[in-house]
C-alpha positions in Angstrom: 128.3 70.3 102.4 125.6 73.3 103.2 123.9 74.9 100.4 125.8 77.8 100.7 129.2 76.3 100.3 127.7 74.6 96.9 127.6 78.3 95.3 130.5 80.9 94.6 130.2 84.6 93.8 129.1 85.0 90.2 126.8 81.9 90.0 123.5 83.3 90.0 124.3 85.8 87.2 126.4 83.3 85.3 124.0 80.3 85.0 120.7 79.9 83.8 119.5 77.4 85.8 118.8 79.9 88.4 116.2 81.5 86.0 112.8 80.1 85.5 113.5 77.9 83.0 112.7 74.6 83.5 115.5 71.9 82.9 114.6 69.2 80.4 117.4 67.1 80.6 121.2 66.2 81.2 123.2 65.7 77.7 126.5 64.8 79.3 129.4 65.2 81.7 132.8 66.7 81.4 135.7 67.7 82.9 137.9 69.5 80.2 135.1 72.3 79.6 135.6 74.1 83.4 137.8 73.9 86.3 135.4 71.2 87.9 133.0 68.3 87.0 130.0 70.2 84.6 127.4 68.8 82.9 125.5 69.7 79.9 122.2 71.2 80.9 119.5 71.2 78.1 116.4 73.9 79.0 113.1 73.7 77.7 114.0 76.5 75.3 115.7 74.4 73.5 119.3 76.1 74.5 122.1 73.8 76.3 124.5 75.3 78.7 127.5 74.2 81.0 126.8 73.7 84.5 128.9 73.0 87.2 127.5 69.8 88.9 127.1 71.4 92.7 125.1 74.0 91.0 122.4 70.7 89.3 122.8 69.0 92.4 121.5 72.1 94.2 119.1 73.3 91.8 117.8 70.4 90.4 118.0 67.0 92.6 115.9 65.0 90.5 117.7 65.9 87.3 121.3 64.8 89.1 120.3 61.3 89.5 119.2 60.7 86.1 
């Protein structure tokens, strides 16, 4: 897929990751919280959040595979 068929309207307002916050780490993976495979993002501010795995796969590479 291109990069911009990984994002949908909405996604840069809705998700953090596209702030300047850095990502510290994955928590977990689920499919019961959104319409499509998430994980659980934890930021360096201590705050976890919901992410859509196209959107970590995109945003953070590194993070994905760990």
């Amino acid at each position: 897929l291109e990069k911009s068929e990984l994002l949908r309207d909405g996604d840069f307002e809705k998700y953090k990751v596209f702030k300047d916050i850095r990502i510290i780490g994955v928590l977990g993976i689920t499919k019961s919280v959104l319409p499509e495979l998430a994980v659980f993002v934890y930021y360096e501010d201590d705050t976890v959040e919901v992410v859509p795995t196209r959107i970590v796969a995109l945003k953070a590479p590194v993070v994905s595979h760990v």
